[in-house]
C-alpha positions in Angstrom: 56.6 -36.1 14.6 53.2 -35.7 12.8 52.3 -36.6 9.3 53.4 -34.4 6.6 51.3 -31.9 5.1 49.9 -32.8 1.9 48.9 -30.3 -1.5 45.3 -31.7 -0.5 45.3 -31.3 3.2 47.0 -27.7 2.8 44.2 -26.8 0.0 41.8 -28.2 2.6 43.1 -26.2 5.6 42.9 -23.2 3.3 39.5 -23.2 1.9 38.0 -23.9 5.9 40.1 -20.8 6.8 38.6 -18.2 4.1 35.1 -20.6 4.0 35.2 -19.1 8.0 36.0 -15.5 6.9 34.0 -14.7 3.6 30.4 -16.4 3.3 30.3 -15.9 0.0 33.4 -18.8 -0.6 31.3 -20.9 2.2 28.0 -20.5 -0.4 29.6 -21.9 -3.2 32.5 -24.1 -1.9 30.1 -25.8 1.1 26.5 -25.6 0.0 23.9 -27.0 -2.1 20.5 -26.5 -3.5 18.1 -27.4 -6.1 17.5 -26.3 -9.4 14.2 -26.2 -10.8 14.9 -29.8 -12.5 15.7 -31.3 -8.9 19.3 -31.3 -9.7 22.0 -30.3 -6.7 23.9 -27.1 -7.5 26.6 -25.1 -5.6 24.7 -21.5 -3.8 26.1 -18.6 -6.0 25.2 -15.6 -4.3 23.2 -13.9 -6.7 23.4 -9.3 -6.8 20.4 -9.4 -4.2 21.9 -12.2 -2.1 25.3 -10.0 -2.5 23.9 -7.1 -1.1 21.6 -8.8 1.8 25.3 -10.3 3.1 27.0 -6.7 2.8 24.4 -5.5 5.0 24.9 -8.1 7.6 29.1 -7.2 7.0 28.5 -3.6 7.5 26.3 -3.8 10.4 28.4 -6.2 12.2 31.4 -4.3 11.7 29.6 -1.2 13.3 29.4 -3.3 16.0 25.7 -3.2 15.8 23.2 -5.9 16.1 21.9 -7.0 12.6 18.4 -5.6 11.9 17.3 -6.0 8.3 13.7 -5.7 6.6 13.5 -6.9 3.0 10.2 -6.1 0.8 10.9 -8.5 -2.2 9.7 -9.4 -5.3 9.5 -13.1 -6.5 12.8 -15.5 -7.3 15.6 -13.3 -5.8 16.8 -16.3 -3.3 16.4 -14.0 -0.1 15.0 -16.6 2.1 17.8 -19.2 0.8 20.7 -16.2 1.8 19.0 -16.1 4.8 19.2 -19.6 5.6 22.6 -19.9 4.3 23.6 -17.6 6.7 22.3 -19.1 9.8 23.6 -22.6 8.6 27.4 -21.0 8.5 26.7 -19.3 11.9 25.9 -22.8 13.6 29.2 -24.5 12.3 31.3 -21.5 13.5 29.6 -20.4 16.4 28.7 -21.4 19.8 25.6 -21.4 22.2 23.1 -19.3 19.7 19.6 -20.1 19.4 18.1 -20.2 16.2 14.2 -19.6 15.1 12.7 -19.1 11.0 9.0 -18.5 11.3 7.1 -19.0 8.0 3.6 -18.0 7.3 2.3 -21.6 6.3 2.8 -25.3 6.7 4.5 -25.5 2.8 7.0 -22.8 3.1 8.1 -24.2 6.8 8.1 -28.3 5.5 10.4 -26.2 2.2 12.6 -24.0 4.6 13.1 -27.4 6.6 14.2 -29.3 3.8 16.5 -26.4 2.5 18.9 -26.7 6.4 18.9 -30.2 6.0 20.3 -30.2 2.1 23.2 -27.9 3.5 23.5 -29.8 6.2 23.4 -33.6 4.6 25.5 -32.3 1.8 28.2 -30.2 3.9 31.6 -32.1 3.3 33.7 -29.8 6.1 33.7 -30.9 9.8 30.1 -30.0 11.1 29.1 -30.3 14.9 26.7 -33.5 15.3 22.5 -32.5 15.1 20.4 -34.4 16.3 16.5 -33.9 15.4 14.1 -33.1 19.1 11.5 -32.8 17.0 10.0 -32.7 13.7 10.8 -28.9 14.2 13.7 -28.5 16.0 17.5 -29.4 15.6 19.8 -29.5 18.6 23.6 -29.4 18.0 25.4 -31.1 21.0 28.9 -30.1 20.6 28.0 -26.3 20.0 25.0 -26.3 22.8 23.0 -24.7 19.5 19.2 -25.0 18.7 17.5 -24.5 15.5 13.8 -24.0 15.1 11.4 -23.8 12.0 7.9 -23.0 12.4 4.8 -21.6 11.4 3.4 -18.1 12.6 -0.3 -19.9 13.3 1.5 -23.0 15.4 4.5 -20.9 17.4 4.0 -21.4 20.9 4.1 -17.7 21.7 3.6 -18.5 25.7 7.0 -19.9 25.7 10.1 -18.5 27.1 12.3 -17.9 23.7 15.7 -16.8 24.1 16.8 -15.8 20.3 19.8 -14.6 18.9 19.1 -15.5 15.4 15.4 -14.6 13.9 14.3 -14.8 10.3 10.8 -13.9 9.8 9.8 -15.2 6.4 6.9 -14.1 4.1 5.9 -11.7 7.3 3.0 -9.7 5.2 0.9 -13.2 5.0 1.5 -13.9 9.0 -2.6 -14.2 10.1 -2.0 -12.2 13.1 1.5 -10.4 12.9 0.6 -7.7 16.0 0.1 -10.1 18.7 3.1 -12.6 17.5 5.5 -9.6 17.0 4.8 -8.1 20.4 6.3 -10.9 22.3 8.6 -12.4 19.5 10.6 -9.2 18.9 11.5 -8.9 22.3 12.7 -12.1 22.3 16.0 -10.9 21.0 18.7 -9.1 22.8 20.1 -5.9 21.3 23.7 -6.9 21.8 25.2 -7.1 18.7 25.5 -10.9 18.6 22.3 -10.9 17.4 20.4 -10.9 14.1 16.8 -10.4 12.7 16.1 -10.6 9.3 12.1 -10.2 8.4 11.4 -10.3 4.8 8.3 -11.0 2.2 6.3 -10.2 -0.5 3.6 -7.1 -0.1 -0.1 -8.3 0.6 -1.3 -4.5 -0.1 -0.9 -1.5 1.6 -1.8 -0.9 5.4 -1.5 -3.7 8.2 1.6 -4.9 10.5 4.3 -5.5 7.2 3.0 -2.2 6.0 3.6 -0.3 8.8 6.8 -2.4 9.2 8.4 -1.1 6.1 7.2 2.5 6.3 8.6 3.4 10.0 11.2 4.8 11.1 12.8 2.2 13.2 16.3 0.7 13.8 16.1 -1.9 10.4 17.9 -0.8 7.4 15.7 -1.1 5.0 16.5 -3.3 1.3 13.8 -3.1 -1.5 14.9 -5.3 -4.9 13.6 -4.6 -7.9 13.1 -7.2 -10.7 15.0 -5.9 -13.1 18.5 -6.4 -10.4 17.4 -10.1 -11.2 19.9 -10.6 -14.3 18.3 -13.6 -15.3 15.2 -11.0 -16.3 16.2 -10.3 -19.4 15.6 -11.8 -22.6 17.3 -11.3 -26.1 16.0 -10.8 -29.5 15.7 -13.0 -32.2 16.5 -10.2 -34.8 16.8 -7.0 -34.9 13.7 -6.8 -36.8 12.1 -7.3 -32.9 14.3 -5.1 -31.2 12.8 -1.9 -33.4 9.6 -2.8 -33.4 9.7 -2.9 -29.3 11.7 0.6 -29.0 9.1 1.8 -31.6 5.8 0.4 -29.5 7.1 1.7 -26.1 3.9 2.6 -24.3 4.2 5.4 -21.5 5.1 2.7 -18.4 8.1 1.0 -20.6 9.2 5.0 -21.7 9.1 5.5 -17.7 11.2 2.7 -16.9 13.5 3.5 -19.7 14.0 7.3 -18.2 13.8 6.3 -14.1 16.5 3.0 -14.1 17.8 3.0 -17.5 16.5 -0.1 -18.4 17.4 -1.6 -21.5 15.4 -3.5 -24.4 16.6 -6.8 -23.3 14.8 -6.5 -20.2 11.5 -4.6 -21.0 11.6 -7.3 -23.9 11.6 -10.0 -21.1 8.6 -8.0 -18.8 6.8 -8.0 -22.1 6.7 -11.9 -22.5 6.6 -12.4 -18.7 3.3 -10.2 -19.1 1.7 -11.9 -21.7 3.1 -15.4 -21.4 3.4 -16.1 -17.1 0.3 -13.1 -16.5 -2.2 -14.1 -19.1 -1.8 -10.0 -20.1 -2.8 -9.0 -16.9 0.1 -6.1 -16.0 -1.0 -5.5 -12.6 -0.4 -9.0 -11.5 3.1 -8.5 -12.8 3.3 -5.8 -10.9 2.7 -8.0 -7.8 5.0 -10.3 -8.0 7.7 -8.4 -9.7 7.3 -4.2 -8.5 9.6 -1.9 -9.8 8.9 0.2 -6.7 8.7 -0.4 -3.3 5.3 1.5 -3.7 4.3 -0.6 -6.2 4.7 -3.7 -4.6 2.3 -2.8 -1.9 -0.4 -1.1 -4.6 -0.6 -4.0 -6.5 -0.6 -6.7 -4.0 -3.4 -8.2 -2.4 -7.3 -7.6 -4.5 -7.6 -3.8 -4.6 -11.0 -2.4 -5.7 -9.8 0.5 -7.7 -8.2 0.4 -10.8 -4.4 0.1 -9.8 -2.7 2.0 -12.2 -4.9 5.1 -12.2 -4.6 5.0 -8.0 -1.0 4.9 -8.3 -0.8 7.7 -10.9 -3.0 10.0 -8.6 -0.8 9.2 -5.5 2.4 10.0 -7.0 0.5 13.3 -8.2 -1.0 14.5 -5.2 2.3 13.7 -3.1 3.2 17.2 -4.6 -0.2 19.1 -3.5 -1.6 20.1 -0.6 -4.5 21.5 0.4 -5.9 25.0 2.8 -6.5 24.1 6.4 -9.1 25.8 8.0 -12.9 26.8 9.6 -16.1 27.8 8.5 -17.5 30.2 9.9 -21.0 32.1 10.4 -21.0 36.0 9.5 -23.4 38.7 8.7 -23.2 37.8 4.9 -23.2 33.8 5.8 -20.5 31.6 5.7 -16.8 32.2 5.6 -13.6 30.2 5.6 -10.9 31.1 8.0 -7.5 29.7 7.2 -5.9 27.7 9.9 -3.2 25.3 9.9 -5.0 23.4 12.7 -8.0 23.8 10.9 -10.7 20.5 10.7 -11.3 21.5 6.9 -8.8 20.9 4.2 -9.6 23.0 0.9 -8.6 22.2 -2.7 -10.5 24.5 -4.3 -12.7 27.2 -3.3 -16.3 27.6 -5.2 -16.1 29.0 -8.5 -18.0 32.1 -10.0 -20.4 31.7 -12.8 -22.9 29.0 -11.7 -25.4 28.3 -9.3 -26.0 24.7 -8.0 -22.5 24.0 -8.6 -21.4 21.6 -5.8 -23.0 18.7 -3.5 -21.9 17.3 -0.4 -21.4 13.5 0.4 -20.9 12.6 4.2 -20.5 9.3 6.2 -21.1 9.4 9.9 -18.5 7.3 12.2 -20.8 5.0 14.4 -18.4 4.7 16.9 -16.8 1.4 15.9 -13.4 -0.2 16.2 -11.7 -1.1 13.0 -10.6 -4.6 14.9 -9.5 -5.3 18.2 -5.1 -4.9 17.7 -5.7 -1.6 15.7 -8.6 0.2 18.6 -9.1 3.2 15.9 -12.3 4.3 15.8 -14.0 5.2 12.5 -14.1 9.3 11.3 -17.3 11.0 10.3 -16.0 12.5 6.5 -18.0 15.0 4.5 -16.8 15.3 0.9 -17.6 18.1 -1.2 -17.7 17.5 -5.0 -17.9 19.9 -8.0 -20.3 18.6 -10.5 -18.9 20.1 -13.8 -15.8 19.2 -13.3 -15.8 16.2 -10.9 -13.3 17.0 -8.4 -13.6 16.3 -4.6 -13.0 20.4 -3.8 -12.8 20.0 0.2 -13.5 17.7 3.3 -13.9 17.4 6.4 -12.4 14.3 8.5 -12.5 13.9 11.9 -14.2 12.8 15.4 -17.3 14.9 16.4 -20.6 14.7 18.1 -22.9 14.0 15.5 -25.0 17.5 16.1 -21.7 18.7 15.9 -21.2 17.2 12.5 -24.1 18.4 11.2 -23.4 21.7 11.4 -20.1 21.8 9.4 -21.8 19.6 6.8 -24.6 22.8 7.3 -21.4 25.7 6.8 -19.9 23.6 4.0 -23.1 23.3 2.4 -23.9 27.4 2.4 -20.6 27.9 2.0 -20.4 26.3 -1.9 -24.2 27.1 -2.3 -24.7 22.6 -2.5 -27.4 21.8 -4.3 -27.8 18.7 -2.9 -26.1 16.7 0.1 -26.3 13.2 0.5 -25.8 11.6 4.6 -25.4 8.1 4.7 -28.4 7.1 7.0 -27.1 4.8 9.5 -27.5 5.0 13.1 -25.6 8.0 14.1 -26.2 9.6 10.4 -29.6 9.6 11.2 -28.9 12.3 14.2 -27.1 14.5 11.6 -30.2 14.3 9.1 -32.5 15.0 11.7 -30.2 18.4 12.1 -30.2 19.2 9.0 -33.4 18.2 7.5 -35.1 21.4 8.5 -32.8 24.1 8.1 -33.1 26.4 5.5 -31.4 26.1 2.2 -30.9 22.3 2.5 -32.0 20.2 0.0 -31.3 16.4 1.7 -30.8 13.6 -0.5 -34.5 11.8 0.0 -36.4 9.0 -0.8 -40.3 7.8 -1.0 -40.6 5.8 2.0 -42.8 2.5 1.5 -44.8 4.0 4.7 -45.2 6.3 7.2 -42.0 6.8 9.4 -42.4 7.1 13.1 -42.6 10.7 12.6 -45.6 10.5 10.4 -43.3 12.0 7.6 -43.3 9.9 4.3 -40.1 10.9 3.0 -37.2 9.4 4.6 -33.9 11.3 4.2 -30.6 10.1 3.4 -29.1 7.2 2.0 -29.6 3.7 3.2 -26.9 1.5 3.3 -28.1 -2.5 2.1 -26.1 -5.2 0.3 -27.4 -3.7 -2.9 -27.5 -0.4 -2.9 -23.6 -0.6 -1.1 -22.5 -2.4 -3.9 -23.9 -0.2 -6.8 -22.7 3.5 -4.8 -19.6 2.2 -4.6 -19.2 0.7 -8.4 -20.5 3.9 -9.5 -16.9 6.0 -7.9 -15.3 2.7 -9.5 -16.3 3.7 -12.9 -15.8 6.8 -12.7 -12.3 6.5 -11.2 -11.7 4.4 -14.3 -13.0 6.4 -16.3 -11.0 9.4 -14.7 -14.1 11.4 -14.6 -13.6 11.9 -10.8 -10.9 13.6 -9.5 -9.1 14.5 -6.5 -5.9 16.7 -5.3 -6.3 14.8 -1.6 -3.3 12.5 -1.1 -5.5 11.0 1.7 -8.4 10.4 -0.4 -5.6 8.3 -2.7 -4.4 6.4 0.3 -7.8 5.1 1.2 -8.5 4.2 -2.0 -5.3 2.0 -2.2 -6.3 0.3 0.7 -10.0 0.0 -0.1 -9.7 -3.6 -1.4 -11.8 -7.4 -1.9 -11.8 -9.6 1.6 -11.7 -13.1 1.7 -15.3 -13.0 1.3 -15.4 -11.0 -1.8 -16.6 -7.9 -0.1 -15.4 -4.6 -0.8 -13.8 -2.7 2.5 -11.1 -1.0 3.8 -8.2 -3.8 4.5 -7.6 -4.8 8.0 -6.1 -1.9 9.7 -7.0 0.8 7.1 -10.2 3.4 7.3 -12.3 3.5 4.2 -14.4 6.3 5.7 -12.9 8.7 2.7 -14.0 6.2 -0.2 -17.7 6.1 0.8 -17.5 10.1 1.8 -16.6 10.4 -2.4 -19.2 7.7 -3.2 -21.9 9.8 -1.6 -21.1 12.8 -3.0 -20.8 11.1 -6.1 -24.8 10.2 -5.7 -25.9 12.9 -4.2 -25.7 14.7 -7.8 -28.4 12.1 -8.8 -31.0 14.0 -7.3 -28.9 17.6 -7.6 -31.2 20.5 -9.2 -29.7 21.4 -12.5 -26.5 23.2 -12.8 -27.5 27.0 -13.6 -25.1 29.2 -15.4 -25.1 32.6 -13.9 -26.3 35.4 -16.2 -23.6 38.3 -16.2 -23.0 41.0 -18.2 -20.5 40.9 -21.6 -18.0 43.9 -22.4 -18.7 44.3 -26.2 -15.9 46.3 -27.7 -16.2 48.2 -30.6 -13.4 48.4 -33.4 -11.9 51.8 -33.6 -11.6 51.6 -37.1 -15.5 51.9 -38.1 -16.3 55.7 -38.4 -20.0 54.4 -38.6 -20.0 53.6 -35.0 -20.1 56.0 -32.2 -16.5 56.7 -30.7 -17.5 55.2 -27.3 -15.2 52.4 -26.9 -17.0 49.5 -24.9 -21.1 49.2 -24.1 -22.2 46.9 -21.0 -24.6 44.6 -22.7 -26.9 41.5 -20.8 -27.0 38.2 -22.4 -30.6 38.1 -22.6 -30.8 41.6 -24.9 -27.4 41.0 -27.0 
């Protein structure tokens, strides 16, 4: 006859049995981590941590395999839920393999210490672990492994056989393409198996990116900062409460209508703003979007002023463009519409004055971005209207230089240019030298120090150096800022977002992303430096006469030239 049951053991037996059937009990009854002040607390699952494990319910009860992707912002406890999960999954479960990949040496040496906490400070029965390595657990009685590593040191030649995988901070992996190719594969598709990838944006384009934005088999969970109910701060009076619903500036009157956001919390984002940002709202942005868009805008060091970008993508979303041709005819150039067309229109030239428009074009050279992405470069030709500063049409594509030429030659009749401006590098010099003499082109020039090897002594075209790069592309900078340039091309937008500092300091397109677009605008943008004047057209003026006046003839209206008037 056994031992009798006590209250105790009965409590005991009851909390293993709903510990083993609802991981939110097992979080707070079994595991600790530690505050800010180094103190051991129970895991509370937090909304966001909430959420992430009704994913991995529903899934799982779909009999699916678990495929989440999380774009976060800062200090929702994902990677902790993560963990917490896995840890439960190797006291419960047998014969799983277990790999977290991190994207540095800290954040693996923190995820490491994280197991061990739950598992040092786990009270239940646990199955014995033993340490292989400073890496690697192995737990005997469960024939389990558990792996944490770094995406620069993962032996990616080895033979993995995964059935739990959390990819941590995935955007900030050095070289995400080649690890993902093999890693990914790594885990069956049976539903006994899990992936979890999740991290902060490091700007827009590149694997992450791409990650988030495809259509794939991951459900997809973006967090806010605001579902963080520690964000939110009260007042001291109400004194401070009007005076913040009577300073609202447009993005707080935004938030207020899009997620119903109360003072409380914009009170918070202000003194996160000024008090953790130093003022500076777009690093906010980054490490707490409100958007899943944002977080990718405002991540990594964009060139462009953020907040104007982001205005101008959301805008242009809504517009598009006429495809089409240009095309030679008796009275010159025409446009053809054409949804297959190689010319997207935004505006066609306007009536009233000559000299209007000028035409800024970069010539690919051929090149690959960088060896994963093997996307060659397009030649772009921008057209710009000079009273207004809009980019009006443009051309992007692959062509034959001589090729190229000519549409930048039908563009350029086509809104009467009165000046276009060809980047002169290697293949751009084979489009100036098709352009240079026809008629009706007026090339973007300069004095060359000597004779060229044609004997000529202007030299057409802009040349590209350290310096002049720097001040073409600051000039479209200030006048993004300054909102004096314009565009209705969602493409144009999308290359600007991605136009951004390297680690170097120099301005380009981020790895992965063409920036053909933002130096097509950046010519045009010069190429009015050496534009002739803009001429107003002279055209008649219908003068009508009041009907009332007896003194004046009974003829209604007189055709009358500016010039005599």
């Amino acid at each position: 006859m056994g031992k009798p049951h006590t209250v105790g053991s009965i409590q005991s037996y009851v909390n293993d049995l709903f510990a083993e059937h609802s991981a939110e009990f097992f979080d707070v009854s079994f595991l600790r981590i530690q505050d800010k002040s180094g103190n051991l607390m129970a895991l509370r699952d937090n909304p966001v941590q909430r959420k992430i494990q009704a994913a991995v319910d529903r899934q799982q009860a779909a009999g699916k395999p678990v495929r989440i992707k999380i774009p976060k912002a800062r200090r929702h406890g994902v990677s902790t839920k993560v963990q917490a999960l896995f840890f439960r999954d190797s006291v419960y479960r047998r014969n799983l393999n277990y790999l977290t990949v991190c994207h540095d040496l800290e954040s693996s040496g923190n995820m490491r210490a994280m197991f061990e906490r739950f598992y040092s400070n786990f009270e239940r029965k646990k199955p014995l672990m033993t340490k292989v390595t400073p890496k690697t657990w192995r737990f005997k009685a469960t024939d389990s492994s558990y792996l944490i590593d770094t995406a620069s040191e993962l032996d990616t030649g080895r033979s993995f056989t995964i059935h739990r995988l959390h990819l941590s901070e995935v955007g900030f992996y050095s070289d995400p393409e080649t690890l993902m190719t093999g890693l990914l594969r790594s885990v069956d598709k049976n539903p006994n198996t899990i992936i979890i990838a999740e991290s902060t944006a490091n700007g827009m384009g590149g694997w992450w990116y791409d990650f988030i934005y495809r259509d794939n088999d991951y459900e997809c969970l973006f967090f806010p900062w605001f579902e963080d109910a520690g964000n939110s701060e009260r007042f001291s009076n109400d004194a401070e409460r009007t005076k913040l619903e009577s300073t609202l500036d447009r993005t707080e009157q935004v938030l207020v209508d899009q997620f119903k956001l109360t003072a409380e919390q914009l009170n918070w984002r202000r003194h996160e703003i000024e008090n953790g940002f130093n003022g500076n709202e777009d690093k906010f942005r980054q490490e707490y979007p409100a958007t899943l868009d944002e977080s990718f805008l405002t991540s990594g060091r964009p060139y462009f002023p953020v907040t104007i970008v982001r205005e101008n993508l959301v805008r242009a979303e809504k517009l598009t463009g006429v495809k089409g041709f240009f095309e030679f005819d008796k009275a010159g150039v025409s446009f053809t519409e054409d949804r297959f067309g190689i010319w997207t229109i935004f505006e066609f030239p306007q009536a009233g004055y000559g000299y209007r428009y000028v035409t800024g074009s970069d010539s690919a050279e051929g090149k690959m971005i960088n060896e994963t992405h093997k996307d060659p470069d397009n030649s772009v030709c921008v057209v710009l209207d000079r009273i207004t500063g809009k980019e009006v049409a443009q051309f992007c594509g692959r062509i034959d230089t001589d090729v190229f030429g000519n549409e930048i030659y039908k563009a350029s009749r086509f809104y009467d240019s009165a000046c276009d401006c060809v980047e002169r590098n290697s293949s751009g010099i084979a489009v100036i030298d098709f352009l240079k003499n026809k008629e009706e082109v007026y090339l973007y020039r300069r004095e060359a120090l000597g004779k060229t090897e044609d004997g000529e002594t202007i030299e057409y075209g802009f040349q590209t150096n350290t310096a002049s790069r720097d001040s073409l592309l600051s000039e479209l900078r200030t006048r993004t800022r300054q909102r004096s340039f314009h565009s209705d091309n969602l493409e144009t937008w999308r290359e600007f977002s991605t136009f951004v500092y390297d680690e170097k300091g120099k301005a380009q397109g981020q790895k992965g992303c063409h920036d053909d677009r933002v130096f097509g605008c950046a010519l045009a943008i010069e190429a009015t430096v050496q534009a002739n004047e803009v001429q107003p057209l002279e055209r008649p003026e219908v003068k009508t006469f009041p009907a009332y006046d007896a003194d004046i003839p009974r003829q209604k209206t007189a055709a009358t030239d500016y010039a005599s008037f």
